[in-house]
Each structure stands twice: as C-alpha cells, then as structure tokens.
C-alpha positions, 0 to 999 in steps of 0.5 A: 500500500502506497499513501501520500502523506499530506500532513501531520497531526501533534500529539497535542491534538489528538481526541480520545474516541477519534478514529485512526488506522493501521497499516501493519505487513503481519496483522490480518487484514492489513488494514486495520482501525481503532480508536484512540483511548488513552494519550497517557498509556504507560508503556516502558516505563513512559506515560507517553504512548498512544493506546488504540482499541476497537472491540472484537478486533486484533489490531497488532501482531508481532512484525507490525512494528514500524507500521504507519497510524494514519486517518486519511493523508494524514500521519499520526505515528508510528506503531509500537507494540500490542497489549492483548488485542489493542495496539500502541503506537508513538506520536510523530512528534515524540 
C-alpha cells in the first residue's frame, strides 16, 4: 500500500474516541482501525504512548512494528507494540 502523506497531526491534538488506522505487513487484514483511548498509556516505563482499541478486533501482531497510524493523508505515528488485542503506537512528534 502506497499513501501520500499530506500532513501531520501533534500529539497535542489528538481526541480520545477519534478514529485512526493501521497499516501493519503481519496483522490480518492489513488494514486495520481503532480508536484512540488513552494519550497517557504507560508503556516502558513512559506515560507517553498512544493506546488504540476497537472491540472484537486484533489490531497488532508481532512484525507490525514500524507500521504507519494514519486517518486519511494524514500521519499520526508510528506503531509500537500490542497489549492483548489493542495496539500502541508513538506520536510523530515524540
């Protein structure tokens, strides 16, 4: 999958509940979305992860690390971790 990105959103700006998509090379489907429950989720010593979930759906599988966090052109970060069916990601300006 070949997106363009035409902008960033900060950190700051993200809205829990908000929509945001994945495209990760080992979750099935690919192309997986989710909602932003936390901008403070403890993560690895760090209260500064992004954590998304979405009922019933696995949004991370071992290899998707690296993985782009999008909603349409733009760039939210940067995929990092599962926690059970959840997923965690770093914010592009962090």
């Amino acid at each position: 999958m070949c997106k363009t990105i035409s902008g960033v959103k900060r950190r700051a700006a993200f809205l829990i509940g908000e929509q945001v998509c994945m495209y990760g090379g080992y979750s099935v489907p690919n192309y997986q979305c989710g909602y932003i429950q936390s901008k403070t989720y403890l993560y690895d010593g760090q209260p500064t992860w992004i954590l998304v979930q979405n009922p019933g759906v696995d949004l991370s599988r071992g290899g998707d690390s690296g993985a782009p966090w999008f909603w349409g052109n733009t760039a939210y970060g940067m995929h990092s971790a599962g926690a059970g069916n959840d997923a965690i990601f770093m914010a592009t300006d962090y």
